[in-house]
C-alpha positions as CSV (number, residue, x, y, z in Angstrom):
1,X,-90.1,48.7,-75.9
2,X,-91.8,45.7,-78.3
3,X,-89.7,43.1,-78.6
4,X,-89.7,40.7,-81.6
5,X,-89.9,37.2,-81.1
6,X,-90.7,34.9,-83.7
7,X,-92.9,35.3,-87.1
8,X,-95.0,32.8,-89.0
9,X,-94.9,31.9,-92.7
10,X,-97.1,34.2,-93.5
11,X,-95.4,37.0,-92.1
12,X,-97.9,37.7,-89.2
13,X,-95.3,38.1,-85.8
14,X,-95.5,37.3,-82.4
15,X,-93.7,40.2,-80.0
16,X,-94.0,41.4,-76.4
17,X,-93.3,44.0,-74.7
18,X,-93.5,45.3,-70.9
19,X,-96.8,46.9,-69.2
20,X,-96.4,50.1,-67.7
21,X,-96.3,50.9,-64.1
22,X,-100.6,50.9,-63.0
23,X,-100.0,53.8,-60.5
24,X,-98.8,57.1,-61.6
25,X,-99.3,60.2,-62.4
26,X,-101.4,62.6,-65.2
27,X,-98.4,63.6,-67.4
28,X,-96.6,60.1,-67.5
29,X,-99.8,58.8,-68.4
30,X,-100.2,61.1,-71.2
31,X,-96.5,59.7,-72.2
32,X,-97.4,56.3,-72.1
33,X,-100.7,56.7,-73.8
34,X,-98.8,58.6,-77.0
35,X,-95.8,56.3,-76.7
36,X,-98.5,53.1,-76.9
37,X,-100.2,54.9,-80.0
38,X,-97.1,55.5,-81.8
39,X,-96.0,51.6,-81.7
40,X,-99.9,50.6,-82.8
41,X,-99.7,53.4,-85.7
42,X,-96.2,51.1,-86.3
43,X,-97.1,47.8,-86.1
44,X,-101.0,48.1,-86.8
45,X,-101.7,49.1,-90.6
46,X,-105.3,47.9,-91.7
47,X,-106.0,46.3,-94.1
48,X,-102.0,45.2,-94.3
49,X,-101.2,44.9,-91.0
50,X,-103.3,43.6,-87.8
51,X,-102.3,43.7,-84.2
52,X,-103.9,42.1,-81.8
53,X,-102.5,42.5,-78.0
54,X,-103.0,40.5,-75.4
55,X,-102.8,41.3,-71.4
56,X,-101.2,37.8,-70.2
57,X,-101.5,39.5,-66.0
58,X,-104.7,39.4,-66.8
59,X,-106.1,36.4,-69.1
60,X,-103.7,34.2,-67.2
61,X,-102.8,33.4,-63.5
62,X,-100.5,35.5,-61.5
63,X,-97.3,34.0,-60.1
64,X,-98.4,33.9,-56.4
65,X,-101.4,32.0,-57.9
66,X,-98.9,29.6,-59.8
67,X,-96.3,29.3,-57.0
68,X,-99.6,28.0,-54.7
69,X,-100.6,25.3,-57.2
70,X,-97.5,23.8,-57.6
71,X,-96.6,23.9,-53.9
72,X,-99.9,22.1,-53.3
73,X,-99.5,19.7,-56.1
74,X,-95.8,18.9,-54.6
75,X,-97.2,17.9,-51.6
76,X,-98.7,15.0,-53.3
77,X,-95.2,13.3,-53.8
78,X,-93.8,14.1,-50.7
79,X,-94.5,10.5,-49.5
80,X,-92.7,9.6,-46.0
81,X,-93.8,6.2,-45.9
82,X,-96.1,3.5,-47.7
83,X,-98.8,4.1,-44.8
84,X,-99.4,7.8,-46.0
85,X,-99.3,6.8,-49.9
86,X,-101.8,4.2,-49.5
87,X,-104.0,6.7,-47.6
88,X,-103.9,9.6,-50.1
89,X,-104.3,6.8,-52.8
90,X,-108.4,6.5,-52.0
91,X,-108.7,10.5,-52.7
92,X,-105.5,10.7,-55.3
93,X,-107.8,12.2,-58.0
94,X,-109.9,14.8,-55.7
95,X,-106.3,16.0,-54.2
96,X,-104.9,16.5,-57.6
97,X,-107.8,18.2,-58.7
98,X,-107.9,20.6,-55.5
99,X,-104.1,21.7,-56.2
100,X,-105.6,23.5,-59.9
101,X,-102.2,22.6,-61.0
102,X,-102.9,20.7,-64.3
103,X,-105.5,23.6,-65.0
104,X,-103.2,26.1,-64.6
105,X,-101.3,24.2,-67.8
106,X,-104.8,23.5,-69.7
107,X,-105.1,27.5,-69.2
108,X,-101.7,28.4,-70.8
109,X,-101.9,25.9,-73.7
110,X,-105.5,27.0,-74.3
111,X,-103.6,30.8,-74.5
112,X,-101.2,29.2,-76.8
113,X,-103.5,27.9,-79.1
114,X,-105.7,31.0,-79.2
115,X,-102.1,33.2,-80.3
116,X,-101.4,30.1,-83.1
117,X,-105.0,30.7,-84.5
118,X,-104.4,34.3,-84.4
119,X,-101.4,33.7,-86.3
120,X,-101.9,31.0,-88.5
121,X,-105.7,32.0,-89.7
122,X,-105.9,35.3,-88.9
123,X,-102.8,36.6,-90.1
124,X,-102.9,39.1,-87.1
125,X,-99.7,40.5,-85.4
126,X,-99.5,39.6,-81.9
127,X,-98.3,41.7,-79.0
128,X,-97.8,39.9,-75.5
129,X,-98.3,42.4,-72.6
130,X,-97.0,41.7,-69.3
131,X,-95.4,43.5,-66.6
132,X,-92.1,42.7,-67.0
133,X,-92.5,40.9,-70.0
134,X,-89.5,37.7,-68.7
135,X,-92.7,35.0,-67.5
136,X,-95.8,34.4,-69.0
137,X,-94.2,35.8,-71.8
138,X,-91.7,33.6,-72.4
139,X,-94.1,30.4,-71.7
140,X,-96.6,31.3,-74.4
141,X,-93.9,32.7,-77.3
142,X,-91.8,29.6,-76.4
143,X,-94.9,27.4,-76.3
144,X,-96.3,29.0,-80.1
145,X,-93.1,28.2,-81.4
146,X,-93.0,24.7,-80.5
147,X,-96.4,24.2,-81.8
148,X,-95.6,26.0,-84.9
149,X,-91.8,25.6,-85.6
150,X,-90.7,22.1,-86.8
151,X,-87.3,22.8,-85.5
152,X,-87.8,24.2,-82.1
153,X,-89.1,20.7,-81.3
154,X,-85.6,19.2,-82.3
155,X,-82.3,19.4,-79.7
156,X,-80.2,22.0,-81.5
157,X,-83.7,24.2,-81.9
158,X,-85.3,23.8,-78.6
159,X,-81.5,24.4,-77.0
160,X,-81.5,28.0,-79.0
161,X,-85.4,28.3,-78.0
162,X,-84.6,28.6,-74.5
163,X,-81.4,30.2,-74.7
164,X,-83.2,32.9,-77.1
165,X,-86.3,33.5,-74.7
166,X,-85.5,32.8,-71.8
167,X,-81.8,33.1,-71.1
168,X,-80.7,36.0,-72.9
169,X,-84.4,37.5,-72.7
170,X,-83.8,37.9,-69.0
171,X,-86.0,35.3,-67.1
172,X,-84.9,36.1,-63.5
173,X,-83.8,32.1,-62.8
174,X,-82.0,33.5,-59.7
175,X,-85.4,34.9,-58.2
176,X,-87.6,32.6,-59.5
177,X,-86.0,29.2,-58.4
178,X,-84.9,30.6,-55.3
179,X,-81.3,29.6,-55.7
180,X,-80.2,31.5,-52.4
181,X,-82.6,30.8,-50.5
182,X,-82.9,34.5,-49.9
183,X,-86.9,35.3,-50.1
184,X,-89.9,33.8,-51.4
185,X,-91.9,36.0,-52.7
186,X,-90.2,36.2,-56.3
187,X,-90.4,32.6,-56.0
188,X,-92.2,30.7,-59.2
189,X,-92.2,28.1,-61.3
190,X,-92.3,29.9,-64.6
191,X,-89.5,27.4,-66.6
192,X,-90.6,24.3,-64.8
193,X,-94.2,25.5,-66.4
194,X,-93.1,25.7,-69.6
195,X,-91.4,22.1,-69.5
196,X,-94.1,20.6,-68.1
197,X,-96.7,22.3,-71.2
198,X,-94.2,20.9,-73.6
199,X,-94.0,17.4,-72.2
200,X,-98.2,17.6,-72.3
201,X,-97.0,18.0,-76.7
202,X,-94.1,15.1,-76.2
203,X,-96.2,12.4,-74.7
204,X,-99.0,13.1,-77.2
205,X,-97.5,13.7,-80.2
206,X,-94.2,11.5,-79.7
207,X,-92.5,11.1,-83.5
208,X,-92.6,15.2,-83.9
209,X,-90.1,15.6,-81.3
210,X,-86.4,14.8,-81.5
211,X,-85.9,15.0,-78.0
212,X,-87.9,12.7,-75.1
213,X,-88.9,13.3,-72.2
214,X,-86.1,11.8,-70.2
215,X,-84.7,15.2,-71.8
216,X,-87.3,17.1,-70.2
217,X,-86.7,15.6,-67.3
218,X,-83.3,15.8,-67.0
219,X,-83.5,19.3,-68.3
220,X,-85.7,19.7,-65.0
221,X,-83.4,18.4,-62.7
222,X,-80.7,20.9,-64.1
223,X,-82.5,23.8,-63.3
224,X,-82.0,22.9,-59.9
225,X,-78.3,22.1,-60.0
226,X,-76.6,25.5,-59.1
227,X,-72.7,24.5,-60.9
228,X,-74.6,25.5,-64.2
229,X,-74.4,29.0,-65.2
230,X,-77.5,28.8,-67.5
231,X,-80.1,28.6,-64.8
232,X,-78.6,30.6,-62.7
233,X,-78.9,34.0,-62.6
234,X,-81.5,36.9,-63.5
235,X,-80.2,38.6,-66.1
236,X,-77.1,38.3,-69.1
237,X,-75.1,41.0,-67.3
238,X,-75.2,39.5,-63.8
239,X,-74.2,36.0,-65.9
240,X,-71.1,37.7,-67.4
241,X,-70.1,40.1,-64.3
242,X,-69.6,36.3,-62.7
243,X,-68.6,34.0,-65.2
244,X,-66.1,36.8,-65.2
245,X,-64.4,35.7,-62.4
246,X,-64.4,39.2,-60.6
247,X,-67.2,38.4,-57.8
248,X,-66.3,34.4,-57.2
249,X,-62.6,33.4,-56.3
250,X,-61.5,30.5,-55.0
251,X,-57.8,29.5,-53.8
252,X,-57.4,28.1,-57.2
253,X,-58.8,30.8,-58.8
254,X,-61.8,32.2,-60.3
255,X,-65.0,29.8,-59.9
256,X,-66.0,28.3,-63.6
257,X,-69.2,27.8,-64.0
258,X,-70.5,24.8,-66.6
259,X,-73.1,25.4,-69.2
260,X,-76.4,22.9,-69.2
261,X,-76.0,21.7,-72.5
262,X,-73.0,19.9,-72.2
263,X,-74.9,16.8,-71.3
264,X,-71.3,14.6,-71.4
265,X,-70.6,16.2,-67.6
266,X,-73.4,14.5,-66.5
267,X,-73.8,11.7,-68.6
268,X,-71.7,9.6,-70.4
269,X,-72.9,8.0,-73.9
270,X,-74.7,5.3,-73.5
271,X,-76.8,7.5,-70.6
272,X,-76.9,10.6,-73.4
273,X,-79.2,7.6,-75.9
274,X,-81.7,7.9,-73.4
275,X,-82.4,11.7,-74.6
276,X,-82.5,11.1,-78.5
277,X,-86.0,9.6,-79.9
278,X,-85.3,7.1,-82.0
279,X,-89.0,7.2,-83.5
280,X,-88.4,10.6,-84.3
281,X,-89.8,11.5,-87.8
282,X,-86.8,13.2,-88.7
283,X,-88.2,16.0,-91.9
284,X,-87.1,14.8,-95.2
285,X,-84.2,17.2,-96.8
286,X,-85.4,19.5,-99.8
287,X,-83.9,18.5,-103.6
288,X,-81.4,20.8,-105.3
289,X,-84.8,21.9,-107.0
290,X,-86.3,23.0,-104.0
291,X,-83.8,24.8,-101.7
292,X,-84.2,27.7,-103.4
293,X,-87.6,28.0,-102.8
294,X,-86.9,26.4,-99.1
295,X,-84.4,29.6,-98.3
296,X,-86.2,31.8,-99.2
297,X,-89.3,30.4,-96.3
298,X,-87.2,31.1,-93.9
299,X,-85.9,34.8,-94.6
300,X,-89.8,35.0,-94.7
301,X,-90.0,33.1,-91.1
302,X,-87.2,35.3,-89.5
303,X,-88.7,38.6,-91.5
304,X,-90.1,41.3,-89.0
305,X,-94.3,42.2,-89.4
306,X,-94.5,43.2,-92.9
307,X,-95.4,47.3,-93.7
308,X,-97.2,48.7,-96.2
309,X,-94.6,49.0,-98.9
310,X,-93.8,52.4,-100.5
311,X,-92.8,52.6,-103.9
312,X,-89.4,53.2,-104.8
313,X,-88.0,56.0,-106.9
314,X,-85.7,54.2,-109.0
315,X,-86.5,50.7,-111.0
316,X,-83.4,48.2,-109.0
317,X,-82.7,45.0,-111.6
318,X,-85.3,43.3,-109.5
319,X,-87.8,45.5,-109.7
320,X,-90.2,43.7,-111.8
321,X,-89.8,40.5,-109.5
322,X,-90.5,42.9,-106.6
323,X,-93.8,44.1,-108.0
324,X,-95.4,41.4,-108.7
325,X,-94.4,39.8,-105.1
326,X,-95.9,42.9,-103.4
327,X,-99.0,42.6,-105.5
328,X,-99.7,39.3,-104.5
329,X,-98.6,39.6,-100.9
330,X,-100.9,43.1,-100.8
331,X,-104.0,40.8,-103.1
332,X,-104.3,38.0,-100.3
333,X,-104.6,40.9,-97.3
334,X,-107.0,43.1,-99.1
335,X,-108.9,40.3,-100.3
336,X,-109.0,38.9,-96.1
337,X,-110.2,42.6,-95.2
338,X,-113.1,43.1,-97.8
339,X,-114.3,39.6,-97.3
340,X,-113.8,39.1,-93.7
341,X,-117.5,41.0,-93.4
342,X,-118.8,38.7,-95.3
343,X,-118.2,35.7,-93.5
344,X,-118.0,34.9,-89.9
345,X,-115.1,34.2,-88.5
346,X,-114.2,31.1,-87.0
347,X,-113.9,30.7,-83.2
348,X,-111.3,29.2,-81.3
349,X,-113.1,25.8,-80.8
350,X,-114.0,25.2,-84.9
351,X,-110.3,26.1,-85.2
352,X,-109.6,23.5,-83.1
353,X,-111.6,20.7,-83.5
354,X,-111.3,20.8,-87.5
355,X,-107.6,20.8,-87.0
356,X,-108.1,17.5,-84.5
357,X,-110.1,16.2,-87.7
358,X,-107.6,15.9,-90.0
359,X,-104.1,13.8,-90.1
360,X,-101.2,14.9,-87.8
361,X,-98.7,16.7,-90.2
362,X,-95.6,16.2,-87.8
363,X,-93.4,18.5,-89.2
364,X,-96.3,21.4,-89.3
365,X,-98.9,22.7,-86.6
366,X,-99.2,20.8,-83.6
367,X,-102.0,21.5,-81.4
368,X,-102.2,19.8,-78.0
369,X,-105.3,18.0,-76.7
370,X,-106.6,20.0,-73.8
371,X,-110.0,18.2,-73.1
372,X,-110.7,16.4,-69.9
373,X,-107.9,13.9,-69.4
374,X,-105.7,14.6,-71.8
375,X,-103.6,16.8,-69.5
376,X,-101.7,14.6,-67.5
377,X,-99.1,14.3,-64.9
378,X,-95.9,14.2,-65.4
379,X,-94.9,10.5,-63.8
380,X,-91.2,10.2,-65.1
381,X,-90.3,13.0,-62.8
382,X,-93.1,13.2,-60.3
383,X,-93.7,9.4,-59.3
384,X,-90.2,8.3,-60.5
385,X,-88.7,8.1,-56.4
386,X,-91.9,6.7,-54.7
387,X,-91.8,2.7,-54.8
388,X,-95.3,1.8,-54.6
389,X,-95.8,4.1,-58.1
390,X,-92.8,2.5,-59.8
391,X,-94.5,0.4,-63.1
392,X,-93.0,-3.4,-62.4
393,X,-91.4,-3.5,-66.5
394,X,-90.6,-0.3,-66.8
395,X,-92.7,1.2,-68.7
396,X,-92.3,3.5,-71.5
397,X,-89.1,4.0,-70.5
398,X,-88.8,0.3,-71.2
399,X,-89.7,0.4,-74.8
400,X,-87.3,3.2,-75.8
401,X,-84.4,0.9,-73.8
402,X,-86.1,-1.8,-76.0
403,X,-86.2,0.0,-79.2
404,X,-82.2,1.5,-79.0
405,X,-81.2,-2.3,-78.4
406,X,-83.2,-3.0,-81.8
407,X,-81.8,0.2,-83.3
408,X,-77.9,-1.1,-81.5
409,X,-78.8,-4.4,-83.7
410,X,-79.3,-3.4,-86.7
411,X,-76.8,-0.8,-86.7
412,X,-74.1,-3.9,-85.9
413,X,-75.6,-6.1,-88.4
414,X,-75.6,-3.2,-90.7
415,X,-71.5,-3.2,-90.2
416,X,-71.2,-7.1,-90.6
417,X,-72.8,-6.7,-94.1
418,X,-70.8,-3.7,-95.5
419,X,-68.2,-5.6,-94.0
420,X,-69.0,-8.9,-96.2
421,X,-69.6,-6.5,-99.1
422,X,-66.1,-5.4,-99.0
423,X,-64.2,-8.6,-98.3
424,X,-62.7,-7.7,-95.6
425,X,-61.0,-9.9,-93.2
426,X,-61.5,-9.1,-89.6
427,X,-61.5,-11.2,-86.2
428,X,-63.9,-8.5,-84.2
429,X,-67.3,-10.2,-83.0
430,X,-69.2,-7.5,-83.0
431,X,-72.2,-8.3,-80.3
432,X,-75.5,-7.2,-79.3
433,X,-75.8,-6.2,-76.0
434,X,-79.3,-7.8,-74.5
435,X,-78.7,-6.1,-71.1
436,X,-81.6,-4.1,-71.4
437,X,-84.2,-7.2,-72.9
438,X,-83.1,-9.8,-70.6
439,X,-83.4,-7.2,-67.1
440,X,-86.5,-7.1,-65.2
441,X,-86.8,-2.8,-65.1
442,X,-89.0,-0.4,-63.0
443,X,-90.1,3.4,-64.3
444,X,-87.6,4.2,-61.4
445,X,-84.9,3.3,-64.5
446,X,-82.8,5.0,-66.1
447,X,-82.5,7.5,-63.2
448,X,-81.3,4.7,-60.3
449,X,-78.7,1.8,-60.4
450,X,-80.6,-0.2,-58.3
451,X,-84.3,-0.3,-57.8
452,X,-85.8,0.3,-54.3
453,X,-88.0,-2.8,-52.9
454,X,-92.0,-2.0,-53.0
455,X,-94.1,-2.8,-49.8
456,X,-97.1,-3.0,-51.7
457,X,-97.7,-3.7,-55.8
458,X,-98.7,-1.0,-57.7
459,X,-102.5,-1.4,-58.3
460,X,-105.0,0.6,-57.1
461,X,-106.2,0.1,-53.4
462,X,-110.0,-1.6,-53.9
463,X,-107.6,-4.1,-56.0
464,X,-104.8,-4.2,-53.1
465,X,-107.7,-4.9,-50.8
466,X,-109.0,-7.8,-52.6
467,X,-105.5,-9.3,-52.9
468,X,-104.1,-8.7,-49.0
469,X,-103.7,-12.5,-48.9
470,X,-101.6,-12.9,-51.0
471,X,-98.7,-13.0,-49.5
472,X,-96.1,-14.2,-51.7
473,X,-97.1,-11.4,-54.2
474,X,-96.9,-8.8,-51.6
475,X,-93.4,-10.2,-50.3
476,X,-91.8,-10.8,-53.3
477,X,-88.6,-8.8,-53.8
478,X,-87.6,-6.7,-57.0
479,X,-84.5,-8.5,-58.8
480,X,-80.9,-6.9,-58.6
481,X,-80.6,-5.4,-62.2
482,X,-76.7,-4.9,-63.0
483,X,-76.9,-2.2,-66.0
484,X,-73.3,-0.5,-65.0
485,X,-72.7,2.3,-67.3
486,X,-76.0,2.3,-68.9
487,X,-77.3,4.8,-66.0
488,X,-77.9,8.3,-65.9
């Protein structure tokens, strides 16, 4: 059965649906073969309707093949002591390139951005294949609608994202994160895919996202955390038959398990800052004029594939409207068709490289950079427990800690001048905390209280080399940085 996921402004919609078994026998194969032409006869309606479907078991790596990478690429952070990091450091880029992790993402945002094309030029319906349809899946119909879909890349969209696709779509968390330690062959990382392809998007296109990627990271971190019930299990009715209490009793009663997104049972507030983006180009609100134009967008977005319409017996009060909206939806697709001979169509790479031309619209298509080194490794939660990779300064995260003291000040200032405005009297000081400005920080902060000494400085080891007598840059000490409360 096809399942809808998402569908553009145009209409065009992205669904997917479960592959059949490979071995069995004639007459179930006649079944499945009728039962797959009756859903293209469905969906499919030239020159209205195209569908395009797309094998992800087979355009994409398998899970074993995924699980292997990122076991390998592990192994790189699995530091014991500063010996072994400085040794791996001579052939860092060789052994990162062996694991075929980061192509494993270039592949699936490369798969994302040919569905996007599909959808966005082509106006082509697109049907995700896969055997269970709860993996790949889910990575490349959550991926399309972060690229796509201003507010999946904001807190309260990206939240319903993965509670949409992955939660209540049935991604098997239990099996796949190996929870119970039971068995390894179901074992993937399928979610922790995903968050890494989106934080390729954060780090590159950093004002379209509401969210940061200390969100990602503690999002990360979570998944592993087995008190939360959204990460947890394989499907919604093995969530409820628990959360139900029936299965898990304790002496107190039954076991209560937390939900993710309450972010205050893990973090208090001045933590929870860490995960807004204060540079975030927040999308201007419509006027009066324009929200009825606005609503109607999105029934469009949230529509199903649009069907060749069938005219009605009787004339409603709207049937005039109705008419001439069908005319000119049914014009544009007609039009496309008889043309489409004419012209060539564009390949994936013109689509991509003229998008790359022109200015970044950040509340519109995103398209991430996939060329050489543009894929990167994710440090914050990769490199963030080794000392000798720590960044002396902190780092990015050290501009965002700058940036909400800026963002603390003028907010206080802001209250000192409504407060003159008004004439009112008041003895409060109100003060700007310079914690933050004034501390010496590491990229091991905000996720430490204290940051762990470094043998060796952070540089690479032909420039280590040259500076081996230098001793009191070697021996020097990190500072004690006192930032009670402001931790994770």
């Amino acid at each position: 059965l096809q399942v809808w996921c998402w569908s553009c402004h145009n209409g065009a919609a992205l669904l997917k649906m479960s592959a059949f078994p490979k071995e069995q026998d004639d007459s179930t194969s006649q079944m499945q073969k009728a039962f797959l032409d009756g859903i293209y006869k469905t969906i499919s309606k030239p020159p209205y309707e195209l569908l395009k479907t797309d094998d992800l078991s087979s355009s994409l790596p398998s899970l074993q093949d995924i699980q292997t990478a990122y076991t390998r690429f592990k192994q790189l952070f699995l530091i014991d002591n500063s010996t072994d990091f400085w040794a791996t450091d001579v052939k860092w880029f060789s052994l990162l390139e062996s694991t075929n992790w980061l192509e494993i993402i270039r592949r699936v945002l490369k798969k994302a951005i040919e569905v996007a094309e599909c959808l966005e030029i082509q106006h082509t319906n697109v049907l995700l294949i896969e055997e269970s349809a709860t993996d790949l899946c889910c990575v490349i119909s959550s991926l399309v609608q972060v690229m796509m879909d201003s507010y999946s890349r904001t807190k309260s969209g990206f939240q319903s994202l993965i509670q949409k696709e992955w939660v209540i779509g049935g991604h098997g968390f239990l099996d796949r994160c190996n929870h119970l330690h039971k068995s390894e062959k179901e074992e993937a990382p399928v979610f922790l895919l995903l968050l890494n392809c989106v934080w390729q998007l954060v780090q590159q296109y950093p004002p379209a996202f509401e969210f940061t990627e200390t969100y990602l990271t503690v999002l990360s971190d979570s998944l592993y955390v087995p008190i939360f019930s959204t990460f947890f299990f394989n499907s919604q009715h093995q969530r409820d038959t628990n959360k139900s209490g029936e299965s898990l009793k304790t002496q107190s009663g039954p076991f209560r398990f937390l939900t993710v997104w309450d972010w205050s049972v893990q973090f208090d507030s001045k933590a929870q800052a860490f995960l807004n983006n204060p540079l975030y180009a927040e999308k201007p609100k419509p006027d009066k004029s324009q929200r009825k134009t606005a609503r109607f967008k999105h029934q469009r977005q949230l529509s199903l594939p649009l069907t060749q319409a069938k005219p009605s017996t009787k004339r409603g009060f709207f049937r005039e409207e109705t008419d001439h909206l069908i005319k000119n939806i049914l014009g544009k697709r007609i039009g496309k068709f008889i043309n489409s001979s004419d012209e060539p169509p564009n390949s994936l790479r013109e689509f991509y490289d003229r998008w790359h031309s022109k200015p970044v619209d950040y509340h519109g298509l995103l398209l991430p950079r996939i060329d050489g080194p543009e894929i990167k490794v994710w440090a914050q939660r990769y490199l963030r427990w080794i000392p000798e990779a720590q960044l002396h300064g902190g780092g990015t995260i050290a501009t965002a800690a700058k940036i909400l003291d800026l963002m603390e000040e003028v907010q206080s200032l802001q209250v000192k001048m409504d407060e003159e405005h008004s004439q009112a009297v008041s003895g409060d000081v109100h003060s700007v905390p310079m914690l933050r400005n004034s501390a010496r920080l590491s990229s091991l902060f905000p996720f430490a209280l204290l940051q762990r000494q470094s043998v060796k400085p952070a540089l690479p080891t032909s420039t280590w080399k040259d500076l081996e007598d230098e001793d009191d840059l070697v021996k020097r000490d990190d500072e004690f940085v006192d930032l009670s409360g402001d931790m994770l």
